[in-house]
N, C-alpha and C positions, 0 to 999 in steps of 0.2 A: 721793295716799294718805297717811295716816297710821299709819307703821312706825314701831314699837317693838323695838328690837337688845336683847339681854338678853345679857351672856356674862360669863365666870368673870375673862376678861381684854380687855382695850381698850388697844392699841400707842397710842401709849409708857407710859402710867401703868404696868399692867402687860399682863407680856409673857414667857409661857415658850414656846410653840410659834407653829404657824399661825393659832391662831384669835386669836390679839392681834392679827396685822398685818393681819386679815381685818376684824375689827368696829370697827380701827382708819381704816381704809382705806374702805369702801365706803360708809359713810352717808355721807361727804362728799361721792362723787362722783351718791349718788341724792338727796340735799339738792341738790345743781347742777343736778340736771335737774327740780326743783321740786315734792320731794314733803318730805312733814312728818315728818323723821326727829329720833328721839331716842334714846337709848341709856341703860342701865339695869346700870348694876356696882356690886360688892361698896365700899364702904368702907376697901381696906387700910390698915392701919396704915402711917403718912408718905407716906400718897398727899398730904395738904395742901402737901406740898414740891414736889411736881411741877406742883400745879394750886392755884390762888387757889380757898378752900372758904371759902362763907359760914358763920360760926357759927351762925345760927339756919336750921333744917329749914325744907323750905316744907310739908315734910307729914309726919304720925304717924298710923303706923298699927300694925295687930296682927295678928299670926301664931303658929301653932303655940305657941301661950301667954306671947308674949312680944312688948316693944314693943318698936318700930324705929323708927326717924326718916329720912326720904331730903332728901339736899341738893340743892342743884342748880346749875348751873355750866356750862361750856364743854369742851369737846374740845379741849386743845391744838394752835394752829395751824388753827381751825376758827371757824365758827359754829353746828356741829351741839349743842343742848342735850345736858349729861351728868346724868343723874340719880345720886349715890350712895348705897347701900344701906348707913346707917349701926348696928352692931351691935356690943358687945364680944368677939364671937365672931370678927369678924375685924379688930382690932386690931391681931392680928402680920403682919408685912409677909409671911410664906409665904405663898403662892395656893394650894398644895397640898401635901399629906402631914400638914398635922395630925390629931392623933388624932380627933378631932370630923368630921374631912373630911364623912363622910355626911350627918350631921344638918345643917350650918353649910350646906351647898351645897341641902340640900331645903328649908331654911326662907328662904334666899333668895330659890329658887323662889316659894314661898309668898306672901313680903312682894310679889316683881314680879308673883304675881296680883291679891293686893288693890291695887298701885297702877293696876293696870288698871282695876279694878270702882269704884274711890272717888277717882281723883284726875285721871290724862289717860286718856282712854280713848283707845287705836288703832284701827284697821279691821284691821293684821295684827300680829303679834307674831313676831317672829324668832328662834326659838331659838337656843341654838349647843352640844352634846354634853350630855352624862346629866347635866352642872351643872342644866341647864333643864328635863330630859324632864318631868318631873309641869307644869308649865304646859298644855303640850297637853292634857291629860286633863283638868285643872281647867276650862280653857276649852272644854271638848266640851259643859258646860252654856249656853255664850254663843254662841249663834249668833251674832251680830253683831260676834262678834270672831275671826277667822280665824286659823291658826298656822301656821307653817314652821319645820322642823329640818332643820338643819345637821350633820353627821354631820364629824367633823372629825378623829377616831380612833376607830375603832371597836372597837378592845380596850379602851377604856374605860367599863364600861355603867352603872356607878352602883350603888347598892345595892340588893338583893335586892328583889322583893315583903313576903317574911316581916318582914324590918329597915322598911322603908318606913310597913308599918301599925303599928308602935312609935312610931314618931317625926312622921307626921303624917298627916292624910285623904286615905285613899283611899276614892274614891266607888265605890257600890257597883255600875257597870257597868265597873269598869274591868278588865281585859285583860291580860295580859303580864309574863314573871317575873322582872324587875328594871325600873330607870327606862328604860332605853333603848329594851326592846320597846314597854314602854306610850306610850313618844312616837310610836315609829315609828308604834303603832297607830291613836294619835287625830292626830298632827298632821293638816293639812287637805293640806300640800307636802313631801314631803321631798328633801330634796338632798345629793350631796357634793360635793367640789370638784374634782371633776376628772370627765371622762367613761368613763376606762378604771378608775377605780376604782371607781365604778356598777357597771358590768359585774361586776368582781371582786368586790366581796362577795356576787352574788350564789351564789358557788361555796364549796366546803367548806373550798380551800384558802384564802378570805380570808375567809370570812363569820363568823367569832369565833362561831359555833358559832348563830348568827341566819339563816345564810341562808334557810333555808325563808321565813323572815317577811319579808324581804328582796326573795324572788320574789313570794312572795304579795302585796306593794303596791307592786309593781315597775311600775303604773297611776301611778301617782302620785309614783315614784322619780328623779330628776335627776340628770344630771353636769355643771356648770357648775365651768369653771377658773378657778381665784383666779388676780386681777392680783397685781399690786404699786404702789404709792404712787410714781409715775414721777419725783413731783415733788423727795420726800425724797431718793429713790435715785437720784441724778443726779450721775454722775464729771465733770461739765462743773460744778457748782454745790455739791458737796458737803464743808464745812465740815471733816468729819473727815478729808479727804486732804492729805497734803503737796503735793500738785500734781495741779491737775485738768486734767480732757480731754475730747475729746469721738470722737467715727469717726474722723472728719479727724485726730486731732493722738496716734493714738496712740504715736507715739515719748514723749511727754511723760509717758506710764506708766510712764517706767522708774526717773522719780526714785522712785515708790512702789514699787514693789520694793525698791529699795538702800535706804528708810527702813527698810519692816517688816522686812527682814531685821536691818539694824542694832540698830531694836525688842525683837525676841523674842530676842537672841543668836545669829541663824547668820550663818555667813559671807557678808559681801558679796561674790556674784560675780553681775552680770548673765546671764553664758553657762549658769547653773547651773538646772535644772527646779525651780521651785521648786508644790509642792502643799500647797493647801488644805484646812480642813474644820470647819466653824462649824455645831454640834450637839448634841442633846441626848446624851449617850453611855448610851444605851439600847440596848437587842437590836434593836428595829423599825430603828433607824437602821444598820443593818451591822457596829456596833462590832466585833462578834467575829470580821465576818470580814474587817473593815480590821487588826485584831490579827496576823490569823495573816500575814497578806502583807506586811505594812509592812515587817518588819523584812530581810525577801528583797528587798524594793525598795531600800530603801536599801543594802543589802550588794552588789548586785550592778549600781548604779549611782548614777550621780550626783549623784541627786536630792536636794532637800531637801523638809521635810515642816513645816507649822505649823497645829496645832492648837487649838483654839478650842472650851468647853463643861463642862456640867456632867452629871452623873447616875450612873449606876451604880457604887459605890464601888470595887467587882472591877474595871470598866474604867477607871476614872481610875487605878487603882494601875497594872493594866498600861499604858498608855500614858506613865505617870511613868517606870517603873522603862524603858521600853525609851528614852527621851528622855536616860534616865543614860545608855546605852551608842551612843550619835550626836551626842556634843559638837559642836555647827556646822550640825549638820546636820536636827536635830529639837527643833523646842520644844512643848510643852504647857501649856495655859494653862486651867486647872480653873477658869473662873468666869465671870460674864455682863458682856461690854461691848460695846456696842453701836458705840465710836467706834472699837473693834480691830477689830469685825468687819467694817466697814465698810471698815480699811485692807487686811484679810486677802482682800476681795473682789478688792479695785484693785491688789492688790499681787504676790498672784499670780499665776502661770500659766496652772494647773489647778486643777479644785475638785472635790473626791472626798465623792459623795456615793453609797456602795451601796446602799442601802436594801434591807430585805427586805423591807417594803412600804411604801408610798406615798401617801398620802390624793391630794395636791397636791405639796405641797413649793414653797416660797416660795425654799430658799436657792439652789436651782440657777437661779430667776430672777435673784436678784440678780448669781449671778456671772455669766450671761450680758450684763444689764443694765452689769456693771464691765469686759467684758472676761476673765474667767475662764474658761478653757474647762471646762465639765462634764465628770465623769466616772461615769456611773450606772447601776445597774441599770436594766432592760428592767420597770419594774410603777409602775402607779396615774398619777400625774400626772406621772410622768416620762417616760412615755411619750409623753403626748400633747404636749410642753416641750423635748426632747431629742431628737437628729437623730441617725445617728451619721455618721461625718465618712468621704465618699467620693471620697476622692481624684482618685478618674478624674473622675468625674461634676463635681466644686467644690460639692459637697454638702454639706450636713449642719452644725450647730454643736458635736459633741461625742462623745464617745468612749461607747458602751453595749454593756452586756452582759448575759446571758439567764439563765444558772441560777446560782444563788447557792451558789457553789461557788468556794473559797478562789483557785483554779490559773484560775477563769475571770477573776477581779478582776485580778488577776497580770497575765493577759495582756492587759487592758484597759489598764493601766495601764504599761506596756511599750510598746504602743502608742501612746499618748499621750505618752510618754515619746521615743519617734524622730521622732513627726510634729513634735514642739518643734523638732528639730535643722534645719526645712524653714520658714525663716521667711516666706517670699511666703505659703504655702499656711496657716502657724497664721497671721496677720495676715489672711487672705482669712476662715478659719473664726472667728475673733477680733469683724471688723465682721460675719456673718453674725446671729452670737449680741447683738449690739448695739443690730441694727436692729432686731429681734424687736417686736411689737407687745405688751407686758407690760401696758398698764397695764388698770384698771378698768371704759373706757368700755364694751365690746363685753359682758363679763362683767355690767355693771350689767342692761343691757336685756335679757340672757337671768333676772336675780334679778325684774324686774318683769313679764316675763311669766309666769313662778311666783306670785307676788303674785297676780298677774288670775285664775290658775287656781286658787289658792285660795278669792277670795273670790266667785270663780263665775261671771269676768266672762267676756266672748270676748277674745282676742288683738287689740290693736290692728293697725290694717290699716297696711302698709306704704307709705311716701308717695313718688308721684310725681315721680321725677327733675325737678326744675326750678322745685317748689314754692317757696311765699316761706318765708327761715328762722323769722320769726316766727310761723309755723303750725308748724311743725316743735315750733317750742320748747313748744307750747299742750297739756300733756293734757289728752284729755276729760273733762268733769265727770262725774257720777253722774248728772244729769240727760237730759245728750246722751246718756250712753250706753243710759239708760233708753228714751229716742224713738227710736235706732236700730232694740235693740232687736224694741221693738212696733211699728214702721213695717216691719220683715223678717220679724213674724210675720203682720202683718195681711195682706202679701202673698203671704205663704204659704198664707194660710187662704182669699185669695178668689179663689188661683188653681186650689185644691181646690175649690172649689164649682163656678169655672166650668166643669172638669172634668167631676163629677156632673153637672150642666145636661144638655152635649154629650150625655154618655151617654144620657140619659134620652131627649134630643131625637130621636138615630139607633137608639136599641135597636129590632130589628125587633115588627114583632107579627103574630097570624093576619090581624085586619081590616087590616091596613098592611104588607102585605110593604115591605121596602126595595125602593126607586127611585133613581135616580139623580140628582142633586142639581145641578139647572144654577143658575149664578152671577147676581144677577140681573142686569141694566141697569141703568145710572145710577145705582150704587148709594152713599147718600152718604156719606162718612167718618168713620166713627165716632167721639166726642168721648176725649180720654184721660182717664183717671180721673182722675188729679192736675192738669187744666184745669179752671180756678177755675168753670167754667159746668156741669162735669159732672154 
């Protein structure tokens, strides 16, 4: 197939939540299984520094009254093609919160329809949040080119209906009162990233004020779980640790620890709980109600705490000013690195992530992936990610809890907090979280049987234990799948007729009451239909 990724961000170039490591992550692993994946992002300003950018466009094109140019290139660490959407509108290295946000993200839109209709044409186009939604709608005129959205936060929906027909064409069947309905309404697939967060927005308490619409094409609704990039995030192979490791060798985690503590300024002590947490510091992520308890955690024990993130200016001051009154014991570190957070995973403990809700959540993989034990709210893809740890049983990877409630975090986190003091049993929960099966393969095949159901195909059939791999590897053409098929309708339709026949043959009548039907002698064996002499 030929899929076309479209999104606001692409890990590593850029990268503020899940959807970077998502569209960063999964075209390479559906490029390995042999379909024609490209990807289609913004222009930022000093992205040439991250990625080799040819000077000359391979294509110019026109939207919403204005020319654009797209580059073309590579995906770091890949072979996957990147197309870039070149514009002086996004010149400044921010991805979001410019004033222009609305217009600059719908005439991107825009330009990735026309590179559809004038330059590489796909079979599907892959949305990814309200950056994209006006795509689906535009393509509701191209039958021959299929769409899928991505729902990746859903309190984010884009701009109004009223703002939208200012700034560019809305066609006149279109539906739904901002970008986000009107995707949900024409894509062809929609999905989110996780299965328990499906479910939830179909409800008042997570459906950002959508759900009816939610339920209503809840036909066509998915919960597929994001992996992670198994290769990058690898404690056995990963560049940015002071000392790598693997299940087998996890004493060798301890020189990480006694670095990032030495790092961020707290005291180096081994015996010491040390907790995690690499996030955007927003209200969805818990922020407010890791505020209220932190500072009882640390006061009424011996933990230390190091944090990692940027956003809310109200919660970066609070978490600053309480980091002044826990010299040793709590650092904060208001900005985006990727090589910290990466020590922050292998270095820790625990990794406290409360979420008041949850699309997926990527960072509680990775600290399972490092060895961090999770600490999380009971919602969205945490659920389906996060076990909680039952001591009788040798159960579970991680500490969770249910109502988001300041005294319930408390005592989740107390918990976690003694189970430390029992090292056979966190080293047993420790490789639990380890061995976890994270990465992309399992999650690719449930995104291309989405793909099939878009573009109206049936489900490929599942192959026979013992077949050769290089059938495995082979997907079917358009053609095969074509003869299948009308070879499964044409047998459908002549086993209806032989049907009819029968009928006709035994229906009683006055002149013909039914008899009884003896078999005859020697009677010869009927040729099969598909015997070349039939």
């Amino acid at each position: 197939m030929r899929i076309l990724f479209v999104a606001a961000e692409v890990a590593p170039l850029a990268k503020v939540g899940g959807m970077g490591d998502v569209v960063g992550a999964l075209p390479k692993v559906l490029r390995d299984m042999g379909h024609d994946v490209r990807i289609f992002m913004p222009y930022y300003g000093g992205l040439n520094q991250k990625v080799e950018v040819p000077e000359e466009p391979v294509w110019w094109g026109e939207a919403m009254f204005n020319r654009f140019a797209v580059y073309e290139t590579t995906l770091p660490k890949s072979d996957v093609p990147l197309y870039l959407f070149g514009h002086p509108a996004f010149d400044p290295d921010e991805i979001y919160g410019t004033p222009d946000e609305d217009w600059r993200f719908t005439f991107f839109s825009n330009g990735a329809a026309e590179f559809c209709w004038n330059y590489w044409k796909p079979e599907i186009v892959h949305c990814h949040d309200w950056h994209t939604g006006m795509i689906p709608v535009w393509m509701h005129q191209s039958p021959d080119i299929a769409t899928m959205f991505t729902i990746h936060n859903l309190a984010y929906q884009g701009p109004w209906r009223w703002k939208l027909e200012r700034i560019t064409w809305c066609p006149w069947y279109m539906q739904g009162h901002n970008t986000m309905a009107a995707a949900l309404l024409y894509a062809d697939q929609v999905n989110t990233v996780s299965p328990t967060y499906a479910q939830q927005i179909q409800t008042a308490l997570y459906g950002e004020q959508v759900e009816g619409l939610l339920s209503f094409i809840s036909g066509k609704l998915r919960g597929i779980l994001n992996g992670i990039d198994t290769g990058s995030y690898d404690p056995a192979t990963d560049p940015a640790l002071v000392q790598n490791y693997t299940i087998d060798t996890l004493d060798d985690r301890a020189a990480n620890k006694a670095q990032l503590q030495q790092e961020v300024g707290l005291n180096v002590n081994p015996k010491v709980f040390l907790l995690g947490m690499v996030s955007r510091l927003v209200e969805q992520k818990g922020v407010d109600l890791a505020i209220q308890m932190l500072g009882q955690f640390l006061s009424y024990t011996d933990g230390q705490i190091v944090i990692l993130g940027t956003g809310n200016r109200y919660y970066e001051t609070q978490l600053w000013e309480m980091a002044t009154r826990f010299p040793g014991r709590m650092a904060v570190y208001l900005l985006y690195n990727d090589s910290l957070a990466r020590r922050i995973y292998a270095g820790t403990d625990a990794f406290l992530m409360p979420s008041r809700f949850e699309p997926c959540g990527i960072s509680q993989m990775m600290a399972l992936r490092y060895g961090s034990v999770p600490i999380v709210r009971r919602t969205g893809g945490l659920v389906d990610t996060v076990f909680h740890h039952e001591p009788a049983n040798s159960a579970g990877n991680g500490y969770c809890f249910d109502r988001y409630e300041p005294l319930d975090l408390y005592t989740c986190m107390v918990r976690a907090w003694e189970g430390f003091h029992y090292p056979e049993q966190w080293r047993a929960m420790q490789q639990r979280g380890m061995s976890a099966d994270l990465d992309w393969k399992q999650s690719a095949k449930e995104y291309i049987k989405t793909y099939r159901a878009a573009l109206g195909l049936p489900e490929e059939a599942e192959w026979a234990e013992g077949e050769e791999a290089e059938s495995k590897s082979a997907p079917a053409t358009a053609e095969e799948i074509a003869e299948v098929a009308q070879a499964v309708e044409a047998q459908a339709v002549a086993a209806h007729q032989r049907m009819l026949v029968q009928q006709q043959l035994t229906k009683p009548t006055q002149d013909n009451p039914p008899t009884p039907v003896q078999p005859p002698k020697n009677k010869p064996t009927p040729k099969s239909p598909e015997s070349p002499d039939a």
